[in-house]
N, C-alpha and C positions, 0 to 999 in steps of 0.2 A: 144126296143132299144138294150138290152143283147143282141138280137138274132140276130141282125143284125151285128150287132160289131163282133160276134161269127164265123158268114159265111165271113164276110171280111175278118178276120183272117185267116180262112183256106184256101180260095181261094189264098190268099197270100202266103200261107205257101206250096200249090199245087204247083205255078208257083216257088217258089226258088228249093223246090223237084226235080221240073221236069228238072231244068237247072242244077242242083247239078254236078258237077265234082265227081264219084264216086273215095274214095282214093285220090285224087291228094292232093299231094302239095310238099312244097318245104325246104328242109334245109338246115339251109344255115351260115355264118359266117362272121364278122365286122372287116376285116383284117386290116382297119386302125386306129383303137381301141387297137390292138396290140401293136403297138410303142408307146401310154401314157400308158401301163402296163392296158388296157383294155379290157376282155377277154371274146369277144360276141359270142354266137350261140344260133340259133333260129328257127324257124318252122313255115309256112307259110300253111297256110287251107284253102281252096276252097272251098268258098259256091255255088259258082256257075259260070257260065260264065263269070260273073263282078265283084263279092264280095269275098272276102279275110278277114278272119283276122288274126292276125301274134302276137306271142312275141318273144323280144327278151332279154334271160337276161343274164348275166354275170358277173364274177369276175373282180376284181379292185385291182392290186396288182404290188406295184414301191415302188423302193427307193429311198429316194430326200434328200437333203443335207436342210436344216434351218441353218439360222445364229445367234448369240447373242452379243450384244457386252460384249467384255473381261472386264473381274472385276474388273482392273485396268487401264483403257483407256476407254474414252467415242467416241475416233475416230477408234478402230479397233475392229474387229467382229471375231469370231471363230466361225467355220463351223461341225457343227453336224450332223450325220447321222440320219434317220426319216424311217420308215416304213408307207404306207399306204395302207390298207387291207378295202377291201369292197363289195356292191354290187351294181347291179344297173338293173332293168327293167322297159322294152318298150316293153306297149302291142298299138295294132294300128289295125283300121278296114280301108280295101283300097277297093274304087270302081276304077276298070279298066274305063276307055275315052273313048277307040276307041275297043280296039282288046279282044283277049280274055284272061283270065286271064293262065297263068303268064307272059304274052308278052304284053308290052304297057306301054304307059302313064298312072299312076293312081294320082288319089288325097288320101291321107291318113291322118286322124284326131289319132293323138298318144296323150297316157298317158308318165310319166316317174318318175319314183321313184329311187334314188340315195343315198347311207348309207357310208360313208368312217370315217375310222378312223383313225386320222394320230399317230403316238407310237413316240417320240424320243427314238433311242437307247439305248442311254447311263442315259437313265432317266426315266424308262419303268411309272412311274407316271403321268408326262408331255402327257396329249393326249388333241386330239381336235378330235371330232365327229359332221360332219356334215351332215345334212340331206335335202335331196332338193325332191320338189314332183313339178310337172309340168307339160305343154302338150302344142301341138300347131297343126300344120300340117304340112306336105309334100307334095311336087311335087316330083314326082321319076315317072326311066322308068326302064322298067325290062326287059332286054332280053333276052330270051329263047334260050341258042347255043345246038348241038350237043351231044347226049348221054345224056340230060336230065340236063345239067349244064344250071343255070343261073348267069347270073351278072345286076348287079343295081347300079344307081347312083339316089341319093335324095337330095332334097336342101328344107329350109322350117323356117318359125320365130316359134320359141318357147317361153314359158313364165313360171318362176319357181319361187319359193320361197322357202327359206333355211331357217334352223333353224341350229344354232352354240354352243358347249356346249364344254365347257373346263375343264380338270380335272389339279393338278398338278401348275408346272409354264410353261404352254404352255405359257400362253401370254405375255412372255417377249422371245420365240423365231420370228424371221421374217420368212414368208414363201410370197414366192410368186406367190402361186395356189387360185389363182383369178374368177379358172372356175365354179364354182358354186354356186356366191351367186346370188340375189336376183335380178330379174329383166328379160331382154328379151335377146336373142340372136337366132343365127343361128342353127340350126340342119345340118349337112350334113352329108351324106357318101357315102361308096361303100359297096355292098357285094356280096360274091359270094356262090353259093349254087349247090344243086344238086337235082332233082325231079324227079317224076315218077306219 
């Protein structure tokens, strides 16, 4: 039974060889990751005419204002500066649908692991570290344009779970970064890259 299991493997491992894309793949960048202070670039690998798999990881870096209320009034709030620094990777295996890979419809099963930590300023004590790990899929289509640039749009449910750990008196500031705790949501983007 070893030896049968042994020759299927290789037989398998002959036919991804032989379709192998020698070199190819694609690099590439989360431009709308940008504007929340999320700063993606990735690399995409061709196993073969159909199979890909890709990460993507990046820096995580904004300033956001938190509020508290004032020491002397329980109706008004003063607004404090916040630093948030972190990381965040997506690794993902894509099978191409139709065409050949990097041009087409694919389906893609992702990982996602996300670390941020929020500082107040004026209180460098006061933090909140949170940690989300998760995964789901995607639908995305990738287009292959001119000189080796691509572009891609993905849409896809995800599912994560968060872990929250507070130092300081974080928790009597309000924040209202919502995106990452516990539960399901959307994945989308765009990205755009260059191959060879």
């Amino acid at each position: 039974m070893k030896h049968l299991a042994f020759v299927f493997l290789m037989v398998i491992g002959l036919q991804v060889q032989g379709q192998e894309q020698e070199g190819t793949g694609v690099i590439k960048a989360n431009p709308f990751g940008w504007f929340a202070g999320q700063y993606q670039f990735g690399y995409e690998h061709f196993l073969s005419e159909k199979l890909s798999v890709q990460v993507i990881p990046g820096l995580i870096f904004s300033n956001v204002s938190l509020s508290k209320a004032a020491a002397d009034s329980a109706f008004f709030f003063e607004s404090f500066d916040a630093t948030r620094l972190g990381v965040i990777v997506v690794p993902e295996v894509r099978y191409y649908l139709g065409d050949v890979a990097p041009d087409g419809l694919y389906i893609a099963p992702f990982g996602r692991f996300r670390s941020v930590t929020t500082t107040v300023d004026s209180d460098e004590g006061s933090t909140r570290k949170r940690q989300t790990i998760g995964g789901g899929f995607v639908l995305g289509y990738q287009y292959q344009l001119a000189n080796g640039l691509t572009g891609e749009l993905f849409l896809g449910p995800q599912f994560k779970s968060s872990k929250t750990t507070y130092s300081g008196d974080f928790e009597e500031y309000d924040d209202l970064d919502f995106e990452d705790t516990d539960g399901s949501g959307l994945r989308f983007g765009l990205t755009i890259g260059i191959g060879w």
